[in-house]
N, C-alpha and C positions, 0 to 999 in steps of 0.2 A: 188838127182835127177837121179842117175844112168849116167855110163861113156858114152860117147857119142860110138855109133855103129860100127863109123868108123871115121877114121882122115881124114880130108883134105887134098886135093890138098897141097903141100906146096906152100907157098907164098900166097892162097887164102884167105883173110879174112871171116870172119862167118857175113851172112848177113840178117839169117835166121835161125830160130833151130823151131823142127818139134818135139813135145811131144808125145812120144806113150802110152797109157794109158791100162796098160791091164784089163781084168774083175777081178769080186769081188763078193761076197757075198753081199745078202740084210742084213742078219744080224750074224756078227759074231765076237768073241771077238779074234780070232785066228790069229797069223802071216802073211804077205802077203805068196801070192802062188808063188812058182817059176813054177808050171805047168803052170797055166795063163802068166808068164812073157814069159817063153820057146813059150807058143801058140803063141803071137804076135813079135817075132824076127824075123820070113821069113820077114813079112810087113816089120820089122823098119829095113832090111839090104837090100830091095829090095828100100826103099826109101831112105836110106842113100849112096845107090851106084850111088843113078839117083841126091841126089843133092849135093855131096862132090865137085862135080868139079866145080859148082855153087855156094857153099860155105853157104849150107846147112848143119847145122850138125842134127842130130837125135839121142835123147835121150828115152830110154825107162823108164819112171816114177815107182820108188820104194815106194809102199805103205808104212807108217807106219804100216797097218792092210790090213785084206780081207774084213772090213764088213763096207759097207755103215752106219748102224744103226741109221736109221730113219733122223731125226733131226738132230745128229750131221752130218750126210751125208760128211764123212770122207773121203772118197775115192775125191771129189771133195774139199774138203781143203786142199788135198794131191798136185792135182793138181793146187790150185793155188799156193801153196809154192816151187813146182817146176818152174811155173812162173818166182816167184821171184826170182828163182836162178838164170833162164837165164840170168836178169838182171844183178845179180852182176858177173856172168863170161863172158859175152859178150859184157855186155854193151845194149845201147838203140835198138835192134832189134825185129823182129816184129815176133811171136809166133802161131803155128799152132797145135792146140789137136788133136789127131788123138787117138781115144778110143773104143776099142772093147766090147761089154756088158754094164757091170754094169759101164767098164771104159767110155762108149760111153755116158752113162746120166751122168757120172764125167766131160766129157770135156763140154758139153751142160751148167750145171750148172757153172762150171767155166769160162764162156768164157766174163764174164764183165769185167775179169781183165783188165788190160789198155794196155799192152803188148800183148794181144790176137789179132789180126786181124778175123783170119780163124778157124772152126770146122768141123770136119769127124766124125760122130758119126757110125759107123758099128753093125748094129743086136744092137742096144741101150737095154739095157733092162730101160723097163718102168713102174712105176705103171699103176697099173689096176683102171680106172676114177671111185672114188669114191664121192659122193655130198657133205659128211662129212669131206672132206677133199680141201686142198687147191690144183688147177691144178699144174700142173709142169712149176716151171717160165720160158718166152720165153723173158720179156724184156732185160734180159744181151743180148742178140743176135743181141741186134740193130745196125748195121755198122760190122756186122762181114759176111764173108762170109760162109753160112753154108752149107754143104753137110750131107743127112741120107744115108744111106745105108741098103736097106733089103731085105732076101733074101726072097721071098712068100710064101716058104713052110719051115718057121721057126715055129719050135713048141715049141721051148723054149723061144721065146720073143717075143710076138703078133705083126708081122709086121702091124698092123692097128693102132696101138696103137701109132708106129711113124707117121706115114701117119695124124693122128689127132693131133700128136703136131706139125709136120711142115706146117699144115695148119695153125694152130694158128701162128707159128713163123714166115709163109707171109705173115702176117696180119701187125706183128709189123715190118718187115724187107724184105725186096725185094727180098734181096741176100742170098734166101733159098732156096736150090734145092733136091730133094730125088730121087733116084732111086732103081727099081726095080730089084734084079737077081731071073727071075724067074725060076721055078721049085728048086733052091738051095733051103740050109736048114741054121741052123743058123752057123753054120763057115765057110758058103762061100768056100768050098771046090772044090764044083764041077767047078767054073766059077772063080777058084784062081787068075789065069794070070789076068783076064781082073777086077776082083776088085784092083789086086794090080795096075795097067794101071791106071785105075781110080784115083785110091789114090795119084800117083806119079803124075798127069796132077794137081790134084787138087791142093795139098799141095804145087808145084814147081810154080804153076799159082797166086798163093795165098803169096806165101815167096817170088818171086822174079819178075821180071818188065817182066814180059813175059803173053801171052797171054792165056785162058782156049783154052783143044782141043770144036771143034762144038759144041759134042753134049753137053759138060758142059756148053759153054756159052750160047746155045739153051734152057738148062733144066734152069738155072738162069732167063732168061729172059721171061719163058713161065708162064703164067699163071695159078691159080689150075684149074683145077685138072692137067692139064697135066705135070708142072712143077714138081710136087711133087710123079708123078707113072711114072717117062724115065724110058723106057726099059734097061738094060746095055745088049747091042747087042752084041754077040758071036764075039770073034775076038777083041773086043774093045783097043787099042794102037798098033796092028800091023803096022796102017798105020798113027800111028802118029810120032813124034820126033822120030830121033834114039837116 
């Protein structure tokens, strides 16, 4: 499952553990990447610093491989068996996937497990809808809270292409919300701060007895289309928690 990010508070118990999922290859026979692990660390120490005194910990998930391939769809077996680890080192707590890429459609497809509550799927990559083929499942999603993330001018992973499954996924589940960072590209670079804002309201909102900021419980609660294209407005967590 990989070491947790950062230690706790001492004296705080763990009442929450927060899965970072990095990308992956669609197909490859080759070792996990530590480039992909190294990309998503800013996130999992930015969210491990907002929920250790909450008694959040945050792991970042070690592939057995980089390559989804097809059917076996490995990278999301990957994560469910970090899951189950949670399980046996923490005990009964309630589990939130937080997955960039290829990791973003790992945490989507894993999220039926029973320890899952919550998903963050960032720049997912997606298949491309084909007739011949089966859609991508949205019924694991039901009772979980989901959040996509895309940036508009991603040219590596068709931000429409989430946009048409989290339509489908408010169909089967209420508690799906997407937003938009526009003008960004697919690592969310330009509008860093306020995706990781984002992340750390969702996940904290989601892992512990506290409430979403506005505009997450706004975007949950809106209907499509608008639920599913919130703007992530410039500035987003300055004027929230400190």
């Amino acid at each position: 499952m990989g070491r947790a990010v950062a230690s706790l508070t001492p004296g705080t118990a763990v009442g929450g553990v927060a899965l970072v999922l990095p990308t992956g290859d669609a197909v490859s026979a080759r070792g996990p990447s530590y480039l992909a692990t190294a990309a998503v660390r800013a996130l999992a120490r930015s969210l491990a610093r907002a929920g250790a005194p909450e008694g959040v910990a945050v792991h970042v998930v070690r592939y057995r491989g980089r390559g989804w391939n097809g059917t076996d769809a490995r990278l999301a077996a990957d994560a469910e068996w970090a899951a189950e680890e949670v399980g046996r080192r923490y005990g009964d707590v309630p589990v939130c996937f937080v997955g960039f890429g290829m990791g973003g459609r790992a945490a989507l497809h894993a999220a039926g497990h029973t320890a899952v509550n919550s998903v963050m799927a960032l720049a997912p990559w997606l298949p491309e809808d084909d007739m011949a083929l089966s859609p991508e499942p949205v019924k694991q999603l039901t009772g979980r809270q989901v959040l996509i993330v895309h940036g508009t001018n991603d040219a590596r992973n068709d931000p429409e292409l989430s946009y048409r499954l989290a339509e489908r996924a408010k169909k089967v589940n209420r508690d799906t919300c997407r937003f938009e960072v526009h003008s960004d590209g697919h690592s969310l670079r330009q509008h860093h701060s306020e995706v990781r804002a984002l992340a750390t309201d969702f996940v904290l909102g989601a892992l512990l007895p506290r409430s979403y900021s506005r505009p997450v419980a706004d975007a949950l609660a809106a209907p499509p289309p608008l639920g599913l294209r919130m703007p992530l407005a410039a500035g987003f967590g300055r004027s929230l928690r400190p």
